[in-house]
C-alpha positions, 0 to 999 in steps of 0.5 A: 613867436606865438608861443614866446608871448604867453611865456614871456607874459607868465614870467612877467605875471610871476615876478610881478608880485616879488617887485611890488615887495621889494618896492612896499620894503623900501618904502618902509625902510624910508619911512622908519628912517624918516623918524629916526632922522626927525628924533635926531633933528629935534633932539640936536635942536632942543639941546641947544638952549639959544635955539627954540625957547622952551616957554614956547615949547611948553605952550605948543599943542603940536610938534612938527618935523621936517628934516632935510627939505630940499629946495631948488630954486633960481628965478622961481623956487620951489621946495618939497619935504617929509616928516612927522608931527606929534601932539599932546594926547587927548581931546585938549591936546593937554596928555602926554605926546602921542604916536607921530603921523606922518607929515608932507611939506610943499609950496614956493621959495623959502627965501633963503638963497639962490641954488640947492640946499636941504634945510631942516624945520621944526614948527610948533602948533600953538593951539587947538584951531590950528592942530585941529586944521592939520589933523584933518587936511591940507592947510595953507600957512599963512591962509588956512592957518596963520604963521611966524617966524618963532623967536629964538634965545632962551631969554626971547619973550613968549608974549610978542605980538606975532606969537600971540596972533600966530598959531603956527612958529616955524624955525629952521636949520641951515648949515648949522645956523638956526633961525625964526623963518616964514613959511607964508604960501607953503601948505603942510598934510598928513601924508595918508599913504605913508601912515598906512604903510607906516602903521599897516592900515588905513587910519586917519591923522587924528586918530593915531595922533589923539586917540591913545590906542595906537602904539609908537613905532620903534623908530619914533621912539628918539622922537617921543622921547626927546619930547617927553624929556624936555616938555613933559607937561603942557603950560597955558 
């Protein structure tokens, strides 16, 4: 027995490493999919005309997506999801779409109904204050950072007054039904560990969003094109 235990503890010092690789490969396996899955949401979105106005498009810093978030809720709800933002480059937030950082979701119920259900979002950051605030860290929605239901319809007016007073406007998908939808009480983030796996060292939100020197990754492409194509050029 005495014998066994060290041999036991080599093979386990030994296959160690092999797990934690294939475990790091998944994780980046999910994260590229992640990015495929929020180009695929928001180019779905965007080809609809009735959907997100695309005056408020053209207005919004930030793009934010998050696809399938899956919310279980009864009595009290609770829901969690990950995604990606992208913004304008540069410190005006005025260049052409940037790299995404990857994005966390949480808080409580989204109101929708009682059971499981996965629900696709989009926000758009309309201005400076609020991109700046989720670029540095956790924001509360409706807290830190104001936020509406975005109107929706290609005729919907940019100049309502929830829209004007907002900085952030959050939309979301259901089951093929699109929709304007509070999100009052749920905070967003940079999710730090999947940048740092995602771009293969540790580098803040802003920079990789801002700063002009870090490279799409192939599997946002879907997503940076699609925004390249439908608002090229960022409108006061």
């Amino acid at each position: 027995m005495r014998k066994l235990l060290p041999c036991l503890w080599s093979i386990l010092f030994a296959v160690a490493p092999i797990f934690s690789e294939a475990a790091s490969a998944s994780d980046e396996t999910k994260d590229d999919d992640r990015l495929r899955n929020c180009g695929t949401v928001l180019k779905e979105i965007l080809d609809v005309p009735d959907n997100i106005p695309h005056d408020l498009l053209d207005k919004a810093d930030c793009v934010v997506v998050f696809p399938s978030v899956l919310k279980a809720a009864f009595i009290v709800g609770g829901s969690y999801g990950r995604g990606a933002m992208s913004c304008r480059k540069g410190d005006n937030f005025r260049g052409p779409w940037g790299p995404p950082t990857m994005m966390a979701l949480e808080g409580g119920s989204f109101g929708f109904q009682i059971g499981g259900q996965a629900t696709d979002f989009v926000l758009l950051v309309m201005n400076e204050s609020g991109a700046r605030g989720i670029l540095a860290s956790k924001v509360k929605l409706g807290g830190d950072a104001s936020v509406a239901a975005g109107p929706v319809g290609r005729d919907a007016s940019a100049d309502t007054d929830a829209t004007l007073r907002s900085e952030i406007l959050s939309y979301s998908r259901a089951r093929g039904l699109f929709a304007g939808v509070s999100l009052e009480g749920s905070t967003i983030r940079p999710d730090n560990g999947d940048n740092r796996r995602l771009y293969g060292r540790k580098i803040p939100a802003r920079e990789i969003v801002l700063s002009g020197t870090v490279a799409v990754p192939p599997a946002a492409e879907q997503l940076i094109s699609t925004l390249d194509a439908k608002t090229p050029t960022h409108r006061p």
